[in-house]
C-alpha positions as CSV (number, residue, x, y, z in Angstrom):
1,X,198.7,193.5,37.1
2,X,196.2,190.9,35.4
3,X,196.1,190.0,32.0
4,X,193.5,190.9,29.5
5,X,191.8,187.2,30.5
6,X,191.9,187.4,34.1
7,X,190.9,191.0,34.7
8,X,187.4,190.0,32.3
9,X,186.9,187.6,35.0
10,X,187.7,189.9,37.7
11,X,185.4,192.3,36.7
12,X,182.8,189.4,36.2
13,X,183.0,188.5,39.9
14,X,182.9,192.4,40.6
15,X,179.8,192.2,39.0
16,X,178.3,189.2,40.7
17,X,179.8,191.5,43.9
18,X,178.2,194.5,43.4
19,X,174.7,192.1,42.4
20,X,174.7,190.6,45.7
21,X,175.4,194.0,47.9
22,X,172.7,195.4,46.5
23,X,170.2,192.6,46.7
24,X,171.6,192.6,50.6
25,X,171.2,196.4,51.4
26,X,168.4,197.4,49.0
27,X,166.7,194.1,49.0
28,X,165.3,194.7,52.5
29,X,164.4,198.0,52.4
30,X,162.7,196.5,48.7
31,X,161.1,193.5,50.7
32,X,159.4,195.7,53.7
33,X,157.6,197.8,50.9
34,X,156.5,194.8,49.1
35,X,155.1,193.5,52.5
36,X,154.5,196.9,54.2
37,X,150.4,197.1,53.9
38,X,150.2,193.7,55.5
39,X,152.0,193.8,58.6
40,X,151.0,198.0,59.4
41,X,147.6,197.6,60.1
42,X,147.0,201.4,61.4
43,X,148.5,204.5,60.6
44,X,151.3,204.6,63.8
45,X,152.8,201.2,62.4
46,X,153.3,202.1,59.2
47,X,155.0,205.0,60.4
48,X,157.3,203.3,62.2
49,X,158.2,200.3,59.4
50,X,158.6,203.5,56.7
51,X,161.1,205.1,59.8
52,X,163.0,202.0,59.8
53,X,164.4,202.1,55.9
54,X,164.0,205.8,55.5
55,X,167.5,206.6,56.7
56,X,169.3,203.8,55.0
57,X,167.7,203.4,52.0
58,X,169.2,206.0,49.5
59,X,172.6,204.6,50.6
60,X,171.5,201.0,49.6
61,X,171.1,202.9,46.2
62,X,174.8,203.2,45.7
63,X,174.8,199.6,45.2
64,X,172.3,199.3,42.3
65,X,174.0,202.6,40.7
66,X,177.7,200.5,41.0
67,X,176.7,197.9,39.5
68,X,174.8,199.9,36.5
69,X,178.0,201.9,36.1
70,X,179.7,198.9,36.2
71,X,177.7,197.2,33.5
72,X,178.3,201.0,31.5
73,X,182.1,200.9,31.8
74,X,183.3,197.2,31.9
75,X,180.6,195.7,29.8
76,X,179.5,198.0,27.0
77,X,178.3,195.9,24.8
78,X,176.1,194.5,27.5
79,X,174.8,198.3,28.6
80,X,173.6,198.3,25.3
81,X,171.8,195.8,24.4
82,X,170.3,194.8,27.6
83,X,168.5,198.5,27.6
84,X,167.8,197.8,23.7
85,X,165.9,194.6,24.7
86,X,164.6,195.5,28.1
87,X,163.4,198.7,27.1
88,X,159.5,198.8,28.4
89,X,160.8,196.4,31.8
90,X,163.6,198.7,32.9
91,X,160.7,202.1,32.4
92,X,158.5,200.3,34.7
93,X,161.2,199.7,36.7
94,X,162.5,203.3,37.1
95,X,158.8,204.6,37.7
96,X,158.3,202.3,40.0
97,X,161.8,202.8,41.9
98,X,161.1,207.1,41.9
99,X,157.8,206.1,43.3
100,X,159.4,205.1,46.4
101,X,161.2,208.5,47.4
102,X,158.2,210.1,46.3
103,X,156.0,208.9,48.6
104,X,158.9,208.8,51.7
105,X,158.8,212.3,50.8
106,X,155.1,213.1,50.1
107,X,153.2,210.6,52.5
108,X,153.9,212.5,55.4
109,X,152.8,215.7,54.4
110,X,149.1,215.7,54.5
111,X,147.0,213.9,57.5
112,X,144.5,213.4,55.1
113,X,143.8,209.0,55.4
114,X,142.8,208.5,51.6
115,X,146.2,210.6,50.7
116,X,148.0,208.8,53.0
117,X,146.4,205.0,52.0
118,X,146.7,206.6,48.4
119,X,150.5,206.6,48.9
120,X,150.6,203.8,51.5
121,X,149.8,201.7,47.8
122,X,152.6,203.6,46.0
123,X,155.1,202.4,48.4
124,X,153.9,198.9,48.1
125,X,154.3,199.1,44.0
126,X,157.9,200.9,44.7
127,X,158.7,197.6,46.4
128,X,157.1,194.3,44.7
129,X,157.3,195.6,41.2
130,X,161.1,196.5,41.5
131,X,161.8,192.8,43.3
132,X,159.4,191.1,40.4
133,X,161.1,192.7,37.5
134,X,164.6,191.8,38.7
135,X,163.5,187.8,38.8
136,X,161.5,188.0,35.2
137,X,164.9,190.4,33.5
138,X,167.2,187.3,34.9
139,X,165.0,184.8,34.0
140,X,164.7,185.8,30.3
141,X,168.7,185.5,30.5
142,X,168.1,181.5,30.9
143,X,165.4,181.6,27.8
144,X,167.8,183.5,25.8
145,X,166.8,187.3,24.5
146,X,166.2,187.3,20.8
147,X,169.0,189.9,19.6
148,X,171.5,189.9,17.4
149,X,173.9,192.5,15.8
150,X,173.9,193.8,12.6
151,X,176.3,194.6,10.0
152,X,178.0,197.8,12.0
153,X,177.4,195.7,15.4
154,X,174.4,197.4,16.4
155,X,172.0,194.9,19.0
156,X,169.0,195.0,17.2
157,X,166.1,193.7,19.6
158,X,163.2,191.3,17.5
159,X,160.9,191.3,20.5
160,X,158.1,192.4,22.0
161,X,157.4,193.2,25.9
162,X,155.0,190.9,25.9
163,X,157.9,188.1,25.0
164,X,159.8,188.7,28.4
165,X,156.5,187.6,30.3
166,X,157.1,183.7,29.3
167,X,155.8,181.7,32.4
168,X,159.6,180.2,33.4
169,X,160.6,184.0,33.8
170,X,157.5,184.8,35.5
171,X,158.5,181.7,38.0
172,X,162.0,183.5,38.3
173,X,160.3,186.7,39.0
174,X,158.3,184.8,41.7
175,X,161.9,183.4,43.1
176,X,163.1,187.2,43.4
177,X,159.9,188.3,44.9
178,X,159.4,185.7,47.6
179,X,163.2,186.1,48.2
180,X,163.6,190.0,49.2
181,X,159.9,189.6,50.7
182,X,161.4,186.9,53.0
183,X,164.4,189.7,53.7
184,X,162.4,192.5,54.3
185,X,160.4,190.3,56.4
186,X,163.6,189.6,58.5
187,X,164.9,193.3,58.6
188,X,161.4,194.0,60.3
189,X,160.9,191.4,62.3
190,X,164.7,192.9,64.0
191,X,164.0,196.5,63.4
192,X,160.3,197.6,64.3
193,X,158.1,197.1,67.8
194,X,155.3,194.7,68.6
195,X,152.7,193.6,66.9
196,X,154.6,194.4,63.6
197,X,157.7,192.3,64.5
198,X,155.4,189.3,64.9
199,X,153.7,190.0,61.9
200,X,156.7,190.3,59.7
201,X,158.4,187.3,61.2
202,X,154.9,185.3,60.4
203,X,154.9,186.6,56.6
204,X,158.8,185.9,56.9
205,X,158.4,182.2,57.4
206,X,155.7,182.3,54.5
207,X,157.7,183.7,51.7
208,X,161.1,181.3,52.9
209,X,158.9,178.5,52.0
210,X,157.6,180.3,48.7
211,X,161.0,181.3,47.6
212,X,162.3,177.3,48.5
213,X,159.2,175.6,46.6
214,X,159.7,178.2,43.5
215,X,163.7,178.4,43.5
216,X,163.7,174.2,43.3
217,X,161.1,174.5,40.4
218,X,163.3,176.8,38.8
219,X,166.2,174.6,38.7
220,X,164.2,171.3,37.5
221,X,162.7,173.6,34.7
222,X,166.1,175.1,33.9
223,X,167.8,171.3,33.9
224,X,164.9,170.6,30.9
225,X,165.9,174.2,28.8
226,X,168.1,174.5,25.8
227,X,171.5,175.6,27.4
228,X,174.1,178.1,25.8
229,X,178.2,176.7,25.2
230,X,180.5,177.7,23.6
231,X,181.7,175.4,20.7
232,X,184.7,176.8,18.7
233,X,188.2,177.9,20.4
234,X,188.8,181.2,21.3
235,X,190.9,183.3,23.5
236,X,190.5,185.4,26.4
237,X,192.6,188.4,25.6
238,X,191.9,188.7,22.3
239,X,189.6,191.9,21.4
240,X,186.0,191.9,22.3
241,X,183.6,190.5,19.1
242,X,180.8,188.6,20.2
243,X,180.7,187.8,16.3
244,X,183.5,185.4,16.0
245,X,182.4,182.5,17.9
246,X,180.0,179.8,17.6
247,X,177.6,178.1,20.2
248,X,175.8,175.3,20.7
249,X,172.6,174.8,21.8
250,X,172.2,171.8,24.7
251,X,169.3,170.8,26.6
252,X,170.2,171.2,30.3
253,X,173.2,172.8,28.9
254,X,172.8,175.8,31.8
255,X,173.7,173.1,34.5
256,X,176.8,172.2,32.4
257,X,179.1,174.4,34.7
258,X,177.7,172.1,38.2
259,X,178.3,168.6,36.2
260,X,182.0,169.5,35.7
261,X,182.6,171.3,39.4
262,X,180.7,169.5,41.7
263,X,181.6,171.8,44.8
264,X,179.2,174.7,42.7
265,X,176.1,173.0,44.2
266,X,177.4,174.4,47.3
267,X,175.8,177.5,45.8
268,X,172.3,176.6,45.4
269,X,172.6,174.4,48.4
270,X,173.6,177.6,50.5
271,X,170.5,179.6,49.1
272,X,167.9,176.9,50.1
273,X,169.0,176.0,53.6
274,X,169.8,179.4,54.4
275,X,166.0,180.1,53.1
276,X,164.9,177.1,55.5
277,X,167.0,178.6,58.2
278,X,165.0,182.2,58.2
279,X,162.2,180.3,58.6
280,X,163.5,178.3,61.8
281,X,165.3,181.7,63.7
282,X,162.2,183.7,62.4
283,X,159.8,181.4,64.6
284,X,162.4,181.2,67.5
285,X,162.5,185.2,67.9
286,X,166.0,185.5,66.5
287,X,165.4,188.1,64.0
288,X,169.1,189.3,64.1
289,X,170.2,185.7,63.2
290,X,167.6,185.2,60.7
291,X,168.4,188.6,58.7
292,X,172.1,187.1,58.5
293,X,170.5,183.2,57.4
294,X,168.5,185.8,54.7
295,X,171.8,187.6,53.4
296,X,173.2,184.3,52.5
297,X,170.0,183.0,50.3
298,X,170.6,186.6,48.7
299,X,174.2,185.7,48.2
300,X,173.7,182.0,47.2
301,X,170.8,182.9,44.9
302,X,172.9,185.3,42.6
303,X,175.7,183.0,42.6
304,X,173.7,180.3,41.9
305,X,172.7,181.9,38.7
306,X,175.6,183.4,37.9
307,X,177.4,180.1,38.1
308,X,175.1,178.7,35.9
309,X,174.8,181.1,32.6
310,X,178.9,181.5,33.2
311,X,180.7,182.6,30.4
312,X,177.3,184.0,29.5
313,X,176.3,187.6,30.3
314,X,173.7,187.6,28.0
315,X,172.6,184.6,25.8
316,X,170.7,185.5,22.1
317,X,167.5,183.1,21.5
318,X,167.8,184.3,17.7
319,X,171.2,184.0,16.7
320,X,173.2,181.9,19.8
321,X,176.5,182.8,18.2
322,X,175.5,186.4,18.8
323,X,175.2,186.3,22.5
324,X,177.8,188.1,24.6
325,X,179.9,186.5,27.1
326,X,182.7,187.4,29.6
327,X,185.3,186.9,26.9
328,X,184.2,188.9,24.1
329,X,181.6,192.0,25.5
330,X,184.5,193.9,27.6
331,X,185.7,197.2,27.5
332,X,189.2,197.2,26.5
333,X,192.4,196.1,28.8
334,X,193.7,199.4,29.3
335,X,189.5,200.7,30.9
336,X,189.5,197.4,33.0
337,X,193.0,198.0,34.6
338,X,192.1,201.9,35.4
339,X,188.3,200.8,36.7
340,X,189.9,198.1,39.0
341,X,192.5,200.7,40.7
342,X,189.4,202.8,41.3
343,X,187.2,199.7,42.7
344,X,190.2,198.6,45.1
345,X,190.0,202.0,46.5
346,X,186.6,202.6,46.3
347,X,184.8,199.4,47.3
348,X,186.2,199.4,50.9
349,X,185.1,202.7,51.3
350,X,181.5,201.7,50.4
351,X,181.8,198.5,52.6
352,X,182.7,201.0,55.0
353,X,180.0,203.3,54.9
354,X,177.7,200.7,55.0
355,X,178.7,198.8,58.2
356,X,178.9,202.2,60.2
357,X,175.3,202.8,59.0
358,X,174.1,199.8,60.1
359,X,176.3,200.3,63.7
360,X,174.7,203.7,63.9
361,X,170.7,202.8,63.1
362,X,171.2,200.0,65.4
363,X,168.3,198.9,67.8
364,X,164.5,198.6,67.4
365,X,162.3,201.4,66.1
366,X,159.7,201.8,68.3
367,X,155.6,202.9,68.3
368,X,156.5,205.2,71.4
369,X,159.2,206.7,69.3
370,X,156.8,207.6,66.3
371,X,154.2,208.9,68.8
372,X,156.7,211.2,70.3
373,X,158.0,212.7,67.2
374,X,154.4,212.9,65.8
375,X,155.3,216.7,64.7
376,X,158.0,215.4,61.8
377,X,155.4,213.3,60.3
């Protein structure tokens, strides 16, 4: 088995892992709702587009409930203070994920058209404020979160909500928008009949470009911010105590990680021509193609980010030396060994699950289909 050092970074790349299934499963189904008002323009078509994620979408769940439980059981120290600092983001966030069941469930059952445009709007909140709130959270991450820990290592939080709305992570929020708008866009485009398909692909192309102009602003802004390293020695299977280091504070230090490996730019590189690529096989008709050109800007994306706050899980704008990293915010060795076992057996089992749904919900979703079954809706 690992040692203590290598199973922190193991679980760190089961982290990054468990970021990017999610953001490829429930990213779409996130991106059509976030798009859904503006390419069903009557009742049928709307319909149909909510018919096309409504099977899958509680299974793309899994992934977001992983990688929370995840965070929980590897990274405790992380769990806490992240929900100690993000407090008022992550409640907006869970109303705004329950509104989306709610109104698959509720939409339906009244023919009423200001209930039904009443939730039509519910479902659109369900989806952009969820895919906002995950760009501005990671954003604040480059900005640093002004925690620290107190005498009995307790995060204490010194913000304010208002803090986490600083206009770099509102850019970052704009990245994550555009992003699983562009993915949803794709997943549409491939899943649902004429004239919605065209539509989608159209909005498609639009937020590939957003997404490219914002995610290259991102990355000049990030090369002018104060950067996190780590300055004094320490050791990788020692304990975790985020208190016994010390950091320094660099300007561009974020982009310290691509300076020393130059083959990491593949990552951002990967995220931006994939985005271009969308674009291209969106306007072609190649929907299939471009939903696969969109996982990869998902996966490049997250690993460009990753890459860059590396060792960093979460940095502390208030007192640097108090941020936790990959080396020193772990549950012990003996929890990481036991969670891995379960993760090798488990993880292909969700990989599983997930292709056979796709296999299964394969092919188009049509208008004729929804008229036909007009009684289940």
């Amino acid at each position: 088995m690992p040692d203590y050092e290598s199973l922190r970074l193991i679980w760190w790349l089961i982290l990054g892992v468990l970021l990017i299934g999610f953001a490829v499963t429930g990213g779409y189904d996130l991106g059509v709702g976030a798009i859904y008002r503006f390419i069903g323009r009557n009742d049928a078509q709307r319909r149909m587009l909510l018919e096309s994620i409504e099977p899958a979408w509680e299974g793309n769940q899994v992934w977001f409930i992983l990688g929370g439980g995840a965070a929980f059981a590897a990274w405790p120290l992380l769990y806490a203070a992240s929900f100690s600092s993000f407090y008022m983001a992550m409640f907006l966030l869970l109303v705004a994920l329950i509104l989306r069941p709610v109104g698959f469930t509720f939409r339906n059952k009244i023919s009423d058209a200001r209930w039904r445009n009443g939730w039509d709007w519910a479902l659109f909140v369900g989806g952009a404020a969820p895919a906002l709130l995950f760009g501005v959270a990671f954003g604040n991450l480059f900005l640093g979160v002004p925690f620290h820990f107190d005498e009995l290592q307790r995060p204490v939080y010194s913000g304010g909500f208002l803090t986490l709305l600083h206009p770099f992570a509102l850019l970052v929020g704009l990245v994550s928008l555009s992003m699983l708008a562009m993915h949803g866009a794709a997943y549409a485009a491939l899943k649902t009949d004429e004239p919605t398909a065209t539509r989608a692909a159209a909005i498609g192309k639009i937020a590939a470009a957003v997404f490219v102009l914002a995610f290259i602003a991102a990355g000049f802004w990030v090369a002018d911010l104060p950067g996190h390293r780590i300055s004094s020695a320490y050791a990788g299977t020692l304990p975790s105590n985020p208190l016994l280091k010390t950091v320094a504070v660099l300007s561009g230090g974020w982009l310290e990680n691509f300076r020393q490996h130059i083959v990491l730019w593949l990552a951002p590189v990967v995220a931006i021509a994939a985005a271009g690529a969308t674009a291209v096989l969106l306007n072609a008709g190649r929907a299939g193609l471009a939903f696969f050109a969109s996982c990869l800007t998902q996966t490049g994306t997250i690993l460009t980010g990753g890459i860059a706050l590396f060792p960093f899980l979460m940095p502390s704008s208030s007192q640097p030396g108090h941020g936790l990293t990959v080396w020193d915010a772990s549950s012990s060795e003996k929890t990481l060994r036991i969670m891995l076992i379960a993760v090798v057996v488990l993880l292909p089992i969700v990989l599983a699950y997930t292709t056979w749904v796709f296999r299964v919900l394969k092919g188009r979703v049509t208008l004729e289909h929804v008229s036909n079954n007009s009684d289940l809706y």
